[in-house]
N, C-alpha and C positions, 0 to 999 in steps of 0.2 A: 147349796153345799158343794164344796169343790171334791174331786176324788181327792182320795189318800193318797195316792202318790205325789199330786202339788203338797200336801200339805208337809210332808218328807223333806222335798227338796227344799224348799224354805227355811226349815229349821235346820237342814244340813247347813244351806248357805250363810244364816246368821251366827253358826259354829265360825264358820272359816274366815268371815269378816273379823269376829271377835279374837279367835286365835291369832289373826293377822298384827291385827293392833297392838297386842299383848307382844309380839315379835320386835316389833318396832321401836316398841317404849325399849323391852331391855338390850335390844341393840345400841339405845341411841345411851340407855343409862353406862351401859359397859363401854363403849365409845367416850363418855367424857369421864371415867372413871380412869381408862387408858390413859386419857392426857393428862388428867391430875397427877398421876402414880410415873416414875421414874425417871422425872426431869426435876432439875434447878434451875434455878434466874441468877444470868452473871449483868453486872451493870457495871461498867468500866466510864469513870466522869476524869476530865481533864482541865487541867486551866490553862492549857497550851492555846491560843489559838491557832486554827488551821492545822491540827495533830492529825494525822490517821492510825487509825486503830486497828490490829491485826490480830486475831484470836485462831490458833492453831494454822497461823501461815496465811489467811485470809483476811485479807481488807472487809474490817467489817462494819465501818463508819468511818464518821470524823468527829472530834472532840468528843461527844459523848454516844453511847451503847449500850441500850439494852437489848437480852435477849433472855426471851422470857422461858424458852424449854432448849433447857441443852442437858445435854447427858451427863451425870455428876462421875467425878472423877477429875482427872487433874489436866489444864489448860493452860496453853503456853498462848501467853497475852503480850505484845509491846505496844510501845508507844511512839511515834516517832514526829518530826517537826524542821520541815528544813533542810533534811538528809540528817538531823542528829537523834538519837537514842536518848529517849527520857525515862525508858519502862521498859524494862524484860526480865520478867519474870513466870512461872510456874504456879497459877493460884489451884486451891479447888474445890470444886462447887459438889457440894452434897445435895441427897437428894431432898427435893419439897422446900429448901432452903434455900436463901439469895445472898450472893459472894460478890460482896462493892469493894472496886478496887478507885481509888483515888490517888489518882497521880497528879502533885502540884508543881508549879513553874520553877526551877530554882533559881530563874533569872531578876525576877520583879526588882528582890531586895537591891541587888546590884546597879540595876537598871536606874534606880530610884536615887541610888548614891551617887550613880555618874553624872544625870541630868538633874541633878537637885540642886538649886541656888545658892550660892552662897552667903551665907548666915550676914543678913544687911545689919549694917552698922546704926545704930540708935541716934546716930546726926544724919539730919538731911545732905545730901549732898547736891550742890545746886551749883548756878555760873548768875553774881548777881550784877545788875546793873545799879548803880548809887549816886545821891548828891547829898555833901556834906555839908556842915557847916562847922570852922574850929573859932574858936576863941583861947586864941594865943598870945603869953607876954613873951617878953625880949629880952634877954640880957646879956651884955657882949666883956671879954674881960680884957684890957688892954694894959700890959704890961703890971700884972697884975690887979689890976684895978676893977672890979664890975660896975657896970654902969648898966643899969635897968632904962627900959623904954618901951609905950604906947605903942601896941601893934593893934590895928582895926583887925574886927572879927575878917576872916578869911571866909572864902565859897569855891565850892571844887565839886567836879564829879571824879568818877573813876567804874572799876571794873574789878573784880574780882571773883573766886574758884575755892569752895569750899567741898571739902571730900574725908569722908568718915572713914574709919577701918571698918572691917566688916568683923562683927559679933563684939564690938568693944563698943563705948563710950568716948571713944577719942578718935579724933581726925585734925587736918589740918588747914589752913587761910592760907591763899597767899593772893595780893594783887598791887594796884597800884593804883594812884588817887593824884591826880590834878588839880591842885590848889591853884586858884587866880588872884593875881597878886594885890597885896594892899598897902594902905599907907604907913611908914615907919621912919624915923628917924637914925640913921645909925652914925658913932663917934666920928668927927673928923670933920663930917661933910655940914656944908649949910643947908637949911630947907629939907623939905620932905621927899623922901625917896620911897619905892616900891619893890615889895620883897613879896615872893610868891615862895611859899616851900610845898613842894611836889615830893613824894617817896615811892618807892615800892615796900611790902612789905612782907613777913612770913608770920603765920602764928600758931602754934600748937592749942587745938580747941577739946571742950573736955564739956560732957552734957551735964546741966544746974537740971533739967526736968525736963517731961515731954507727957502732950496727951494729945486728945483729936485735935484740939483747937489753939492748941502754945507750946513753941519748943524753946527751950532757954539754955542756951550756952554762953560758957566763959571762956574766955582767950586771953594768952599772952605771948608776947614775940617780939621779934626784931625788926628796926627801920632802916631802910640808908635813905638820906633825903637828898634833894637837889635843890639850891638854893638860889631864885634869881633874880638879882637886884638890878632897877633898873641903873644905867651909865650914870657917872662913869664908874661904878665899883663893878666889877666883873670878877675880882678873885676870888669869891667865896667859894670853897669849896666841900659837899657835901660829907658827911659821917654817918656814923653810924650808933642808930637811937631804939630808943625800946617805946611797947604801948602793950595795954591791955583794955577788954570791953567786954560789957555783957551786950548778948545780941538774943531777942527776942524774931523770934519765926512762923510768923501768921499766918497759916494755910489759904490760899485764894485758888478753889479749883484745884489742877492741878500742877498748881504753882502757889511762890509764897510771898507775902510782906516781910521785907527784912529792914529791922530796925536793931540799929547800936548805939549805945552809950558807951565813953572811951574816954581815954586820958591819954595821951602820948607824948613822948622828947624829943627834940630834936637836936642834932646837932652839927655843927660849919668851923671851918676855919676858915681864913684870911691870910694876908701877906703879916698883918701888923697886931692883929687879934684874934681871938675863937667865941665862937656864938652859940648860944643856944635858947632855945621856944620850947614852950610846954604850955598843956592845957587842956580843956577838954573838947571833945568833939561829937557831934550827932549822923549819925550817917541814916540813910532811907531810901531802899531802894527793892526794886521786883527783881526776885528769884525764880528763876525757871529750872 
């Protein structure tokens, strides 16, 4: 059996342990009871990038800020980006409560208008390369009189530039086509002679349809031709003739098949007569 007096001190000691604990807890409970009680959460979000944020004169992020215990009452907030002012203002944060301030760009919408494309035109626009083929007759009128004559089908290439308006339906042809000459007959002369008619030309084009896979347009405009006969006829001299065509647009990659169907006039004068050809013609050629 131990004397009384250990057994004294022991149950004093397990007092002082216990009270200690008991000190502890409610230090630690009034300790987070303090930090719940007498703060608000201000969060300050941005769409600026690269913004600094300044809450009562102090740098207190960049682009976005939380802060989770600040004193409720009223807070002088800006915004700034670049050297320029997006945000100053005076918010205020109550207590236990959270004051989000959102500050957005007012730049974007602008931004978006200045570098935004402009509205493409529903025709392709391309530089095409072609080889044709016309099937043209002849008829020449000399001192009033027409007199019709056999012209062999003709072959030619050429080169042409086709260019939409942008946000319309319409655009415009313009190029020129080398026809090589073929066999023909004309008033006056004996035996067979050779006539090549070459033009340049202009066309106002206007969209028939369009989807992934076929764009279809219709054109009509103006020609001057050049007419060249072989010796000894040299005076013919060229005019000015009309044509139109539907022109199919066949996507390859990022380029296209351009096919046309057409009709076109032409027209010449001479020393002693004036001429003219008409008929239809195919053209076929890559669009880039």
């Amino acid at each position: 059996m131990r004397p009384p007096c250990e057994r004294g001190v022991k149950i004093k000691s397990n007092r002082f342990i216990l009270l200690g604990w008991v000190f502890i807890f409610i230090l630690a409970l009034s300790s987070s009871c303090l930090a719940d009680q007498g703060y608000g959460t201000l969060k300050v979000f941005t769409e600026i990038k690269g913004s600094s944020i300044y809450v009562d004169g102090e740098l207190a992020g960049h682009d976005t800020v939380i802060i989770k215990q600040i004193e409720p009452g009223t807070h002088y907030v800006k915004v700034e980006a670049s050297g320029k002012i997006y945000y100053d203002e005076v918010v205020t944060v109550v207590e236990n409560e959270t004051e989000t301030v959102l500050v957005k760009d007012p730049a974007p919408a602008a931004v978006v208008a200045a570098h935004a494309p402009a509205p493409a035109s529903v025709i392709t626009n391309y530089l095409n390369f072609f080889a044709n083929y016309s099937d043209l007759s002849l008829s020449e009128n000399v001192s009033g009189v027409n007199k019709n004559y056999g012209y062999d089908p003709a072959f030619g290439i050429g080169v042409e530039y086709n260019k939409g308006i942008a946000a319309t339906n319409f655009g415009a042809n313009m190029g020129i086509n080398y026809n090589f000459p073929s066999n023909v007959t004309l008033s006056g002369f004996s035996g067979g002679r050779s006539l090549g008619i070459s033009h340049i030309y202009f066309n106002l084009v206007s969209n028939a349809g369009k989807n992934d896979d076929l764009e279809m347009n219709f054109a009509i405009g103006l020609n001057y031709s050049f007419w060249a006969v072989s010796s000894p006829l040299s005076t013919i001299n060229g005019g000015v003739g009309y044509q139109g065509y539907y022109e199919f647009l066949i996507p390859s990659g990022n380029n296209y098949y351009s096919v046309k169907i057409g009709h076109a006039t032409f027209y010449s004068s001479s020393n002693t007569s004036t001429q003219s050809s008409s008929g239809l013609f195919l053209k076929g050629g890559f669009a880039y």
